[in-house]
N, CA, C and O of each residue as an XYZ file, in Angstrom:
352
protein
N       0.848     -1.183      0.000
C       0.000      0.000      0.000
C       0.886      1.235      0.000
O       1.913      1.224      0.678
N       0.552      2.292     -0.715
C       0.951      3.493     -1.069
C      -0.090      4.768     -0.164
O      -1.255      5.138     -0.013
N       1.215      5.032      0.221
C      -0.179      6.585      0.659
C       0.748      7.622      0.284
O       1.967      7.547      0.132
N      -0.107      8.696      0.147
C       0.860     10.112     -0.042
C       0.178     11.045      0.856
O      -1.008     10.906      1.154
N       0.961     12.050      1.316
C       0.294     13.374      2.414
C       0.874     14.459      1.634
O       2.092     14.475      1.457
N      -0.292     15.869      0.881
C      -0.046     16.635      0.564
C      -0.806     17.650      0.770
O      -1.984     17.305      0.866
N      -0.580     19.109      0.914
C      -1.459     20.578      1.326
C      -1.817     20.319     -0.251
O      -1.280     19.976     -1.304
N      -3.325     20.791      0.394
C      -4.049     21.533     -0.713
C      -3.723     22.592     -0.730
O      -4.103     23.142      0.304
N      -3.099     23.358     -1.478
C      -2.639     25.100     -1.715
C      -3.613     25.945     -2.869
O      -3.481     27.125     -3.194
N      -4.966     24.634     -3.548
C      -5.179     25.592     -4.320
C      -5.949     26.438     -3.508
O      -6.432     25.949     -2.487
N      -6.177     27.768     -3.806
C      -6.789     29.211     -2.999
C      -8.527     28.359     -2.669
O      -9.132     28.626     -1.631
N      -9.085     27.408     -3.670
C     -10.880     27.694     -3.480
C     -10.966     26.159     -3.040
O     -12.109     25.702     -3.070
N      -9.987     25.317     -2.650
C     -10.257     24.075     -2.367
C     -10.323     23.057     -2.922
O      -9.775     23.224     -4.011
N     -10.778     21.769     -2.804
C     -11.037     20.570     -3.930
C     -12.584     20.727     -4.198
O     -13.353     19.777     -4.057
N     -13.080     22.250     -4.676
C     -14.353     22.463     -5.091
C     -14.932     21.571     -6.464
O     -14.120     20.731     -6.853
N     -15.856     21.623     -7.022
C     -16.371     20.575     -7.773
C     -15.697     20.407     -8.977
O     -15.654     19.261     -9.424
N     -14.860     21.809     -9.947
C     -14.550     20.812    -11.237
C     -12.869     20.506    -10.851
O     -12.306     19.628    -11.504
N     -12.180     21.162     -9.905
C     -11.015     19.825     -9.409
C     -11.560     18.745     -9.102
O     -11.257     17.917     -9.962
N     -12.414     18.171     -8.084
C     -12.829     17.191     -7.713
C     -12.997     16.098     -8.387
O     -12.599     14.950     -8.190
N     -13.775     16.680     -9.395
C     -14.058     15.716    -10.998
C     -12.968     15.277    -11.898
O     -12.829     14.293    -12.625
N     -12.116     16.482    -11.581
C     -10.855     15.840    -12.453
C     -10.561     15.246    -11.571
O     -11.291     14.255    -11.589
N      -9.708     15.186    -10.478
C      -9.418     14.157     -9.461
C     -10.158     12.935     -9.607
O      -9.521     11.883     -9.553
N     -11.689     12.899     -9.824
C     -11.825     11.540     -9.661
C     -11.389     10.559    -10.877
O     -10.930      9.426    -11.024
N     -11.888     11.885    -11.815
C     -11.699     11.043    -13.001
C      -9.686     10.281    -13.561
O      -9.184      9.337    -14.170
N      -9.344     11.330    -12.922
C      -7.791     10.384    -12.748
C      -7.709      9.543    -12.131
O      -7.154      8.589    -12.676
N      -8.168      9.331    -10.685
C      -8.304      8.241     -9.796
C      -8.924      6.797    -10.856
O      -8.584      5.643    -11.116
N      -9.825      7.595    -11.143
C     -10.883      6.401    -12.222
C      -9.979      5.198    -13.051
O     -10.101      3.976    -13.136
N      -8.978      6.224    -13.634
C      -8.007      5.597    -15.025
C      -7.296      4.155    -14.489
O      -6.803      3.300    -15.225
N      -7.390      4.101    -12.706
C      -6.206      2.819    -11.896
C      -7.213      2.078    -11.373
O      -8.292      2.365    -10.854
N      -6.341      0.532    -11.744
C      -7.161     -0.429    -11.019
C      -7.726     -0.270     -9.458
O      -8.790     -0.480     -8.875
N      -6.462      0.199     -9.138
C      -6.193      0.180     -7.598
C      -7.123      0.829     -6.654
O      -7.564      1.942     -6.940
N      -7.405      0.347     -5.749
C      -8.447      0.533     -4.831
C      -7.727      1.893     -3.772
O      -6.885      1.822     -2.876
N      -8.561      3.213     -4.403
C      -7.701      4.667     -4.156
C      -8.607      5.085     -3.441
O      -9.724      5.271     -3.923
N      -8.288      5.376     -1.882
C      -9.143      6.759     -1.198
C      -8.853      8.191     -0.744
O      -7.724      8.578     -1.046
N      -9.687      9.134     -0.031
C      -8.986     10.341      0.195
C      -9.037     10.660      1.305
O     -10.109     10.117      1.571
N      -8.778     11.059      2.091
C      -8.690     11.752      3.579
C      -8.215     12.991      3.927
O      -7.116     13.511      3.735
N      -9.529     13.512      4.642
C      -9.118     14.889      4.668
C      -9.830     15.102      6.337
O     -10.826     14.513      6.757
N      -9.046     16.041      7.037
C      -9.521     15.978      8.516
C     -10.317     14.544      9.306
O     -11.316     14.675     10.013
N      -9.801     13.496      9.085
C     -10.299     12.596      9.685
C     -11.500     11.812      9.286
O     -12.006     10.963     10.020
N     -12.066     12.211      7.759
C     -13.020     11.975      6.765
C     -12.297     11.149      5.881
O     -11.121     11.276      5.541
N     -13.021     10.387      5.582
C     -12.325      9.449      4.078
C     -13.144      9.043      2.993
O     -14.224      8.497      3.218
N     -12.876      9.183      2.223
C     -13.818      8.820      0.802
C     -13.012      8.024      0.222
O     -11.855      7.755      0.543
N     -13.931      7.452     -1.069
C     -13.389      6.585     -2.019
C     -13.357      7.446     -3.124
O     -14.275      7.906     -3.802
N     -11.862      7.616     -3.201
C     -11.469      8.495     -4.042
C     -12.087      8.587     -5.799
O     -11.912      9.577     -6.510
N     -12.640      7.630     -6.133
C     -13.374      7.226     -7.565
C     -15.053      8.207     -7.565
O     -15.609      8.679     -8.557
N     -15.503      8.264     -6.182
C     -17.218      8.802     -6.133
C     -16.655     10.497     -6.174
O     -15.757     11.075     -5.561
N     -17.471     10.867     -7.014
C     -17.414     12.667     -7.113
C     -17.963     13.029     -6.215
O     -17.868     14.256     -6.168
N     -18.755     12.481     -5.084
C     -19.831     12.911     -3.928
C     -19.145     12.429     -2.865
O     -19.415     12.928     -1.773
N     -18.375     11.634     -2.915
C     -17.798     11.214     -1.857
C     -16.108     12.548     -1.792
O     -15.735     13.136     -0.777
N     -15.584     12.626     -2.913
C     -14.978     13.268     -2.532
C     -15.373     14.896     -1.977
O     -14.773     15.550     -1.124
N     -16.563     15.274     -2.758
C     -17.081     16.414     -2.681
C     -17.476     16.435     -0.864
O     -17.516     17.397     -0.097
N     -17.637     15.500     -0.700
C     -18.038     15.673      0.731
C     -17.277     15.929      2.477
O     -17.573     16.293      3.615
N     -15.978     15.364      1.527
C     -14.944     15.766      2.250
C     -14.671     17.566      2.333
O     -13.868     17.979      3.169
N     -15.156     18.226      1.720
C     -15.233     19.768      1.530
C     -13.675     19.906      2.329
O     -13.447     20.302      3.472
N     -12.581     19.357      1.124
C     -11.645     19.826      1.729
C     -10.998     21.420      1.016
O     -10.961     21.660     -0.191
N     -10.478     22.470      2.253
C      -9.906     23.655      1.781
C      -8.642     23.752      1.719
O      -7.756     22.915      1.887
N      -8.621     24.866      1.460
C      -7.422     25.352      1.035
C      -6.767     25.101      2.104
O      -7.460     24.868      3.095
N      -5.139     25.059      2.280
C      -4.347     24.395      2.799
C      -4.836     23.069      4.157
O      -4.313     22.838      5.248
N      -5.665     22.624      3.678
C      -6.091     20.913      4.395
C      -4.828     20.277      3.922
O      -4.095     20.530      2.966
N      -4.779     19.282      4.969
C      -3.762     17.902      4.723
C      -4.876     17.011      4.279
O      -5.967     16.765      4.793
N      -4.248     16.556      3.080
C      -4.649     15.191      2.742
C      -3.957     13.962      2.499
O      -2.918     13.774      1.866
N      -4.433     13.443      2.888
C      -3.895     11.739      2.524
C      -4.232     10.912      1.385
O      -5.451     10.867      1.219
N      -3.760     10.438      0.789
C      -4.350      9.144     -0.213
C      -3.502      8.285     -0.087
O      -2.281      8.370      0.049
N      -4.575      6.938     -0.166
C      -4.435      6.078      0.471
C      -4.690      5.164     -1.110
O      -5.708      5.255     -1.797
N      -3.224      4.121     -1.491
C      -3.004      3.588     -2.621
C      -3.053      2.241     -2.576
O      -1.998      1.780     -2.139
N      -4.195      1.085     -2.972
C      -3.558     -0.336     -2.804
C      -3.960     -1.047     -4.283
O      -4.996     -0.818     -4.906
N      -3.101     -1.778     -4.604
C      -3.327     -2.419     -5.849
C      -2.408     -2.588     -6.720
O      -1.410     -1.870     -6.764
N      -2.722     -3.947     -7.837
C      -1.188     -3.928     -8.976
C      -0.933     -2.480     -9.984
O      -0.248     -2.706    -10.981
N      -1.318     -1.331     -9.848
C      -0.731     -0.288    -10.338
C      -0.636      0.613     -9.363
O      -0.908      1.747     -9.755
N      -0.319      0.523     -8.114
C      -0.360      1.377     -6.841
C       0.714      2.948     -7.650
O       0.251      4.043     -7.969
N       2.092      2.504     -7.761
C       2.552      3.241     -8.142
C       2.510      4.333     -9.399
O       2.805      5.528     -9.368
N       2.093      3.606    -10.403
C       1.203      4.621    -11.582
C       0.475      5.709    -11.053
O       0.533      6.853    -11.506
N      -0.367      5.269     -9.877
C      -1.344      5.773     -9.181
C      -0.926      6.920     -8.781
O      -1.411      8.038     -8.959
N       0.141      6.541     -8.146
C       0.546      7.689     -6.869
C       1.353      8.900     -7.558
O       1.303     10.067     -7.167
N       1.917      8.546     -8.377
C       2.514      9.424     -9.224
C       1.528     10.221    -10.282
O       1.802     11.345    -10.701
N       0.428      9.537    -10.632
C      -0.555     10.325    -11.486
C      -1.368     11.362    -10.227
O      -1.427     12.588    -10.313
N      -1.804     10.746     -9.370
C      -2.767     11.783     -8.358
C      -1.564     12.512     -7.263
O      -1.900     13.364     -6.441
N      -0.663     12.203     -7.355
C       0.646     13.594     -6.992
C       0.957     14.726     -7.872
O       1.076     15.894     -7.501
N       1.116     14.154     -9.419
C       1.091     14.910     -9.820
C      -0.428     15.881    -10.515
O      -0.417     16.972    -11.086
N      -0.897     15.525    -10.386
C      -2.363     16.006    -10.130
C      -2.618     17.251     -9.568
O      -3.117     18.307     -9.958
N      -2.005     16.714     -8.270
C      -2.261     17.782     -7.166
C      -1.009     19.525     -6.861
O      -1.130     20.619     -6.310
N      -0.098     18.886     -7.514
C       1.404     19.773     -7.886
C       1.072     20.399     -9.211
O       1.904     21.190     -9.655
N       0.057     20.182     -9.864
C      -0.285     20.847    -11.332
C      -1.980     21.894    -10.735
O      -2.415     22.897    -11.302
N      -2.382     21.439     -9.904
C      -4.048     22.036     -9.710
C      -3.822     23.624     -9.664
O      -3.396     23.923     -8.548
N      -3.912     24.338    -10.196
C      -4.044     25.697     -9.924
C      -5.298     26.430     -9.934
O      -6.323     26.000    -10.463
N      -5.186     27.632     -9.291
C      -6.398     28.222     -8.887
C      -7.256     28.779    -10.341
O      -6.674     29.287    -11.299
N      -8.534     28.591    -10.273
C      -9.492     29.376    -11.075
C      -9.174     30.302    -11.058
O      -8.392     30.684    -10.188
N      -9.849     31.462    -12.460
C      -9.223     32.746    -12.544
C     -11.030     33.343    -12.072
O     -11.272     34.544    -11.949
């Protein structure tokens, strides 16, 4: 199992059309991917589940990686999150 811990820095949060992209990258891996944010966890694949985590701007999050492409994984939703920039 793979996990990664990273600040959300974008300014408006993992509001709905990050979220969607997030899931939909999550989507692309076999691997059984969740998210955690203040002690909340979702399954990183549901757009409602992540949406519900209403995580903000600088939250710690966790993801949590298990499966035969764990690493694809972790490197696609890291870099994910090192590319998200703020809405104009």
């Amino acid at each position: 199992m793979k996990e990664i811990e990273l600040i959300l820095t974008n300014k408006l949060g993992l509001h709905a059309r990050p979220a969607a992209l997030f899931v939909q990258t999550a989507a692309r891996f076999k691997s059984r991917i969740t998210i955690s944010v203040d002690g909340k966890t979702a399954d990183a694949k549901s757009i409602l589940g992540v949406l519900g985590l209403g995580a903000r701007s600088g939250a710690t999050i966790t993801i949590g990686i298990e499966g035969e492409d764990e690493q694809k994984a972790a490197e696609a939703l890291q870099q994910f999150f090192l590319n998200l920039v703020d809405d104009k």
